[in-house]
N, C-alpha and C positions, 0 to 999 in steps of 0.2 A: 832635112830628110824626114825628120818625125811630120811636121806638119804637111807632107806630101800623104804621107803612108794618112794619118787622118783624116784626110780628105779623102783619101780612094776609101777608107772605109764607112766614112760617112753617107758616099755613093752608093755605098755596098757592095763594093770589091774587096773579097776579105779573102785572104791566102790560109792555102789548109796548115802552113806550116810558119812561126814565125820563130825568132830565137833575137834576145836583146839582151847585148850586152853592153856591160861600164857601169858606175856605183852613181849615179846622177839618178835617186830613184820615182824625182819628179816623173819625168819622161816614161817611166816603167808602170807609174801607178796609171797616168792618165793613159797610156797607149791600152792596157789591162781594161780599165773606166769605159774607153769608148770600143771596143771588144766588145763586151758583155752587153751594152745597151742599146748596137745594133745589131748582135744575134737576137735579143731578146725580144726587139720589133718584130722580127721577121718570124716569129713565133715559140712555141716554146723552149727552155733553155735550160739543160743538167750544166754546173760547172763545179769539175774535179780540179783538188789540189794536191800535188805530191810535191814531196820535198826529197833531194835526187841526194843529199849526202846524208837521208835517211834512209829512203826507197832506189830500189833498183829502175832504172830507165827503162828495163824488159815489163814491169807495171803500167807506166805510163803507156808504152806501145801500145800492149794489149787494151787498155781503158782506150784510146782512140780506135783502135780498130774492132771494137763493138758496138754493134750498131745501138742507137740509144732507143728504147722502150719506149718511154712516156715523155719524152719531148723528139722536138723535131732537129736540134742542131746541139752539138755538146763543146763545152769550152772545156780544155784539159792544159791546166797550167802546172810547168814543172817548174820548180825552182832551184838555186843552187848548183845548176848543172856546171859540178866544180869538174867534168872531165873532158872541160875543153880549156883548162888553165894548165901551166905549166905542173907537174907534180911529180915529188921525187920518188923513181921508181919503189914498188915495195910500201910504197907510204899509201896509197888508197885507200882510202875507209871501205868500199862497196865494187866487189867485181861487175861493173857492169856489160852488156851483154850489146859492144859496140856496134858487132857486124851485126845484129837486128835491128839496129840504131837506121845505118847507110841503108838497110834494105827498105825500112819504113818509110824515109825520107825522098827514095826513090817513087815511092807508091806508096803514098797520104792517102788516109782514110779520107772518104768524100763527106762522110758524115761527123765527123769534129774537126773543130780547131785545135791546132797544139800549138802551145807558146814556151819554148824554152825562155829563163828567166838566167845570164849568167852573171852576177851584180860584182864582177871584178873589173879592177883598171886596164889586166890586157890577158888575152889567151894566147894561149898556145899556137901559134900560126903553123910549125911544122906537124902537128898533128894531123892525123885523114880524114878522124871524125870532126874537127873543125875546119877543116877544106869544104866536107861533103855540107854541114851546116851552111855556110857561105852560099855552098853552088847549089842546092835543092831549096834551100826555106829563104823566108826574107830577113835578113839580116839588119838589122838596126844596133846603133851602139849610140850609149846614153852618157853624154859628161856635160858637167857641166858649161855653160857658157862662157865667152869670153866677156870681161868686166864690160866692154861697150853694149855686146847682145845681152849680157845679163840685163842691164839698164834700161834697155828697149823693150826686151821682153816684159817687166816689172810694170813699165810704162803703158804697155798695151793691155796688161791684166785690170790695173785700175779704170782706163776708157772701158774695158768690157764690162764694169761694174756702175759703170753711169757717174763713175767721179775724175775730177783731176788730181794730177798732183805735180809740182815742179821739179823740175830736174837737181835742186838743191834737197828737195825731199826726198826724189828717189836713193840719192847718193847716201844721205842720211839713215834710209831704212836698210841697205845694204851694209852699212858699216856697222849698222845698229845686230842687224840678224843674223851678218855672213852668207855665205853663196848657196845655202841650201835651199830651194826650189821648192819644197814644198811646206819648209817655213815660211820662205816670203810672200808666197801664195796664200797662207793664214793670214799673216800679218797687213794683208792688203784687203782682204775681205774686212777685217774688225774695221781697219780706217776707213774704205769705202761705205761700212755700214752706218762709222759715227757720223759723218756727213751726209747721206743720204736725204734728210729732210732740209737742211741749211744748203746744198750743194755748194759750202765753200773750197776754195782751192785749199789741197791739203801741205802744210809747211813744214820745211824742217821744225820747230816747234812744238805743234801737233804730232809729228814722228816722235821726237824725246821724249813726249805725253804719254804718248798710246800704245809705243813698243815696249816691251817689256826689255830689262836692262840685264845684259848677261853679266855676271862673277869676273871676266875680261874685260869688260867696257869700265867697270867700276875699277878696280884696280890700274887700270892704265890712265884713268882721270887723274889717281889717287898719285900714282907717282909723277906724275905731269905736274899737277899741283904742291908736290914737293918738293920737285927741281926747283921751279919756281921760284920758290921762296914763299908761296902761298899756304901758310902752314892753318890757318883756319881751313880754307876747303880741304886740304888733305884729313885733317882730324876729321871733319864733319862725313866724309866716305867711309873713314877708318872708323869713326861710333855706328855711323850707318849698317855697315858689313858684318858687327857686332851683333845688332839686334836680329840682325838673319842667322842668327846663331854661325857665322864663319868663324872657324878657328885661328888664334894668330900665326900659328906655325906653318899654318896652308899659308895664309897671306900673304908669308916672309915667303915662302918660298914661287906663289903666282909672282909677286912684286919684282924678285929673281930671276924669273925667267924673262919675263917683261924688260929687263935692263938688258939681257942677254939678248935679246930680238934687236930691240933698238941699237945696239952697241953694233951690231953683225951687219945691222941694214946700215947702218953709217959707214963701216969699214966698206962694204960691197959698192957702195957710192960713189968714195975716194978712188974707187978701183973704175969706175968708169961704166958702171953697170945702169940701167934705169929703171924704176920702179915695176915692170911689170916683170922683167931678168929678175930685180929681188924676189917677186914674192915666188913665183916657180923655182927659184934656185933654194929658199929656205922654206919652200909650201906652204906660205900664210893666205890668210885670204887679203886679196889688194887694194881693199880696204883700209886694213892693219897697218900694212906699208905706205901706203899714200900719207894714212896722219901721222904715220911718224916721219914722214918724210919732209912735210908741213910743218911739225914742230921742229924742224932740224934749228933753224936758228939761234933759239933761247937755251940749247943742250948741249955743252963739249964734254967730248971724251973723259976729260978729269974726271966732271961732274958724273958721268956714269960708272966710273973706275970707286971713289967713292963712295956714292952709294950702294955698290955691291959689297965693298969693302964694311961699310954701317950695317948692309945686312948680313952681313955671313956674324959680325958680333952679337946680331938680335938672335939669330938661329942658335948661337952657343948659348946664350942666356935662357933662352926656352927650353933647352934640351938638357943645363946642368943645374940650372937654378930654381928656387921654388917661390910661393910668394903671388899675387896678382899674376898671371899671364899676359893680359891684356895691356897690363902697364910698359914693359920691354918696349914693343912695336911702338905704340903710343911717346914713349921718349924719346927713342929715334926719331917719329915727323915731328917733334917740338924743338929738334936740333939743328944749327945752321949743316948743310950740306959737309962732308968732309969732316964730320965731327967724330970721332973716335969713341965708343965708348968703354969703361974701365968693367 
């Protein structure tokens, strides 16, 4: 849908009214991006911003329905139009002034744009003024992709940058950044730029390089590498996380959560579910699920029973004890699995 709507605006078929909702705020900033750069051709350009759970909507009206002075076409973006979500009576922040809303939207100003902005998961459907939204303006809703469109999409951003990259590398920066869209969008311009003189294919490798490593990615190696038995790399994560000044008591409790994901995505398994059912049923990105689903092999239940059981004793130590900090956690991944401490 998005990439129709940009193309009729590219054309220069641009509607006096649009309204876009869903929290995908890729698709929001670029729909916004190409707005503004073909009113701006087509000659001079005022662009107003209000924010609608500051400002009354009766503002916005009026700001498009005067005529603009010293440019020729005016863009009037409103944002937060929180009153076409569900909301519980009495609880409104701003009476807004609806029935001017449906009469505008009847009869749009010829001389501005107006872009309702609604960045939530879902509206209100029995509402009138999100009926009349619907049937008067052009309605767009922004979510994100599905992990295959994500992947295509990711794929077709790096050919627009004059570079390659393999479908082992896309996966990688996706697991690497998560599904947000105008992260991955960054993180493809830096690698299409590193390779831009060498035009080598870009690898998972060069992805590990070049993306920066989230607080999650580190600690889910960290515990990986301690199931294991690999108690060097997990130390080597664990002094790493240190120097980034991470505290241990976060740790214990990321490390925590992380055994908890894995533990829930294994149970959900047994039950007969498949990785894309997990990651919407417990909201990860399906990433997160895939590689733990991948390491299922090397990991049973004990083993995670366990070490949640090792860390709930490091959290006690942190929270009654005094002495190194650092040390606690630290003796834990220097212990076989299953090891109790006193």
């Amino acid at each position: 849908m998005f990439q129709k709507v940009w193309k009729e605006i590219a054309n220069g078929h641009i509607e006096p009214v649009y309204v876009i909702a869903g929290e995908e705020s890729y698709f929001i900033d670029e729909t916004l991006q190409r707005l503004k750069d073909k009113l701006a051709e087509q000659g001079e350009l005022d662009i107003m911003n209000y924010d609608l759970d500051e400002q009354l909507v009766d503002e916005v009206i009026d700001e498009a329905d005067t005529i603009p002075f010293f440019s020729d076409r005016k863009l009037v973006v409103a944002k937060n139009a929180s009153f076409l979500k569900a909301t519980e009576k009495g609880k409104e922040k701003l009476n807004h002034d609806l029935k001017k809303l449906e009469r505008f939207l009847q009869f749009p100003s010829e001389t501005s744009v107006t872009v309702f902005i609604a960045p939530y998961a879902k509206l209100d459907e029995r509402k009138k003024v999100t009926k009349q939204m619907k049937e008067h303006a052009l309605y767009l809703f922004a979510e994100t992709p599905k992990e295959r469109d994500l992947a295509v999409w990711a794929k077709n951003e790096v050919v627009s940058r004059g570079a390659i990259m393999n479908d082992n590398a896309i996966a990688q920066l996706i697991e690497m950044v998560g599904m947000n869209m105008l992260h991955l969008r960054t993180e493809i311009e830096k690698l299409a730029l590193y390779v831009a003189d060498t035009k080598e294919l870009i690898e998972p490798p060069l992805v590990e390089a070049m993306v920066a490593k989230t607080l999650e990615q580190d600690v889910f190696k960290l515990l990986n590498a301690y199931i294991r038995g690999d108690r060097s790399t997990a130390l080597s994560i664990y002094h790493d996380l240190l120097r980034q000044k991470e505290e241990p008591i976060a740790l214990v409790a990321l490390i925590s959560s992380q055994v908890r994901l894995m533990s829930n995505v294994y149970y959900l398994l047994s039950k007969g579910y498949h990785p894309q059912q997990i990651s919407k049923q417990l909201k990860v990105n399906p990433y997160r699920v895939k590689r733990i689903v991948e390491d299922r092999g090397h990991i049973g239940d004990q083993q995670l029973l366990d070490a949640l059981y090792g860390l709930g004793d490091v959290d006690l130590q942190l929270k009654t004890m005094s002495g190194n900090r650092a040390r606690f956690l630290e003796f834990f991944l220097m212990k076989p699995i299953g090891y109790r401490m006193n």
